[in-house]
ZAMARGU-4260 file (C-alpha; in steps of 0.2 Angstrom, whole numbers, plus 5000, padded with zeros to 4 digits):
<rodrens>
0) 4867/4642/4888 | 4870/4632/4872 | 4885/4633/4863 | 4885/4640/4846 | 4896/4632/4833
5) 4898/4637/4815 | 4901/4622/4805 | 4912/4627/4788 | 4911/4611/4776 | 4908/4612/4755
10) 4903/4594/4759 | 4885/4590/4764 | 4889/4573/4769 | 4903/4581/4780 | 4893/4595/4786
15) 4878/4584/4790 | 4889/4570/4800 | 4899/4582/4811 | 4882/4590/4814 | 4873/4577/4820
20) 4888/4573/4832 | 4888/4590/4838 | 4868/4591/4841 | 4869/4577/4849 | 4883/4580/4860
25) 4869/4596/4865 | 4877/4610/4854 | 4868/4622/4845 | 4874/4620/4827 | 4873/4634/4811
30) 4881/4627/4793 | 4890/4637/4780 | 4896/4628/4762 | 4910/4639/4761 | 4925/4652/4773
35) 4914/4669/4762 | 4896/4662/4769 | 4905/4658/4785 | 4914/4674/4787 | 4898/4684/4783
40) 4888/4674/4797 | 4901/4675/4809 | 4901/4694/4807 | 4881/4696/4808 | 4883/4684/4823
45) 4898/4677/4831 | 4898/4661/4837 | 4907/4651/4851 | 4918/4642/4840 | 4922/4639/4822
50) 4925/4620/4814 | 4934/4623/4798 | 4937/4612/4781 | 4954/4617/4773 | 4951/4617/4756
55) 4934/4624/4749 | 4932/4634/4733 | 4933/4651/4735 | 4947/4654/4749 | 4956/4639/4759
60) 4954/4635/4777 | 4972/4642/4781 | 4968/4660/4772 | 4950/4660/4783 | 4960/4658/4798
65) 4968/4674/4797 | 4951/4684/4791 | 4940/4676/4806 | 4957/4682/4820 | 4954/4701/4809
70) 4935/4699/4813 | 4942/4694/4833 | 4958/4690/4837 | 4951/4678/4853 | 4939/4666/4838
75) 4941/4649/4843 | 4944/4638/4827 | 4946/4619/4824 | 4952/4616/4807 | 4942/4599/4800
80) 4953/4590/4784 | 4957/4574/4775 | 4974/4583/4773 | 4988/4570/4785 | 5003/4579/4783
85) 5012/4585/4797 | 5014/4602/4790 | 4996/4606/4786 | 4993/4603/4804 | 5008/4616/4807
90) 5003/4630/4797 | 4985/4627/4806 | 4992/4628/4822 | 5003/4643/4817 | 4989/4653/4809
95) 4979/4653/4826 | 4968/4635/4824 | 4965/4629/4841 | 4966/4611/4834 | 4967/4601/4820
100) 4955/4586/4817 | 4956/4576/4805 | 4944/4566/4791 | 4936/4555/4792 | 4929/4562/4807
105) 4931/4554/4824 | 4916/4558/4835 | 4925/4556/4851 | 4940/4565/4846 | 4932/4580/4838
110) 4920/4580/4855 | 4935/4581/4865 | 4945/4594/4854 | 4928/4605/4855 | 4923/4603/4875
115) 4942/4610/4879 | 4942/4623/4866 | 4922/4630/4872 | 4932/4629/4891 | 4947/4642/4884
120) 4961/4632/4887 | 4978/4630/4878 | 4980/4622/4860 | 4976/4604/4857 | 4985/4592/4848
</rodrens>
């Protein structure tokens, strides 16, 4: 059975690279612009995991976390930004993101970070 990922990015060009890594890599792939459109699809229908952008208009990445683990506390998210700092990456981690990848995107890296996260094994990173 495919995989179904739910791909949060305000940025097409983000949205349509990580996608095209993703449906290449044999996953099926839905896109949202922003964390209310992606909340909203999630609940209709949840998907397997979540790829996340930090800061979108409407509600940041980091504030999304907590309302996807309301929605399901087991949500599997990998939080996607250009943001390098170390404690971005912490306040990921401690809000419940499975990983943190960062932009631009690296194809094997995010592959990887998504392959163990679809498997349900420990944090990344």
């Amino acid at each position: 059975m495919t995989k179904r990922i739910l791909l949060v990015d305000d940025s097409s060009l983000a949205r349509r690279t990580m996608r095209q890594m993703l449906e290449t890599a044999g996953y099926q792939v839905e896109e949202a612009i922003d964390a209310v459109q992606a909340l909203e699809r999630y609940y209709l229908h949840p998907h397997d995991l979540v790829i996340l952008d930090n800061v979108m208009d409407k509600m940041f990445g980091l504030e999304a976390i907590a309302k996807f683990k309301d929605l399901n506390p087991e949500v599997r998210i990998i939080m996607a930004t250009a943001d390098i700092q170390s404690s971005t990456k912490e306040q990921a981690m401690a809000a419940g993101a499975y990983a943190l990848v960062n932009k631009p995107i690296n194809r094997e890296q995010l592959l990887l970070f998504v392959h163990e996260a679809l498997k349900g094994e420990g944090a990344c990173n």
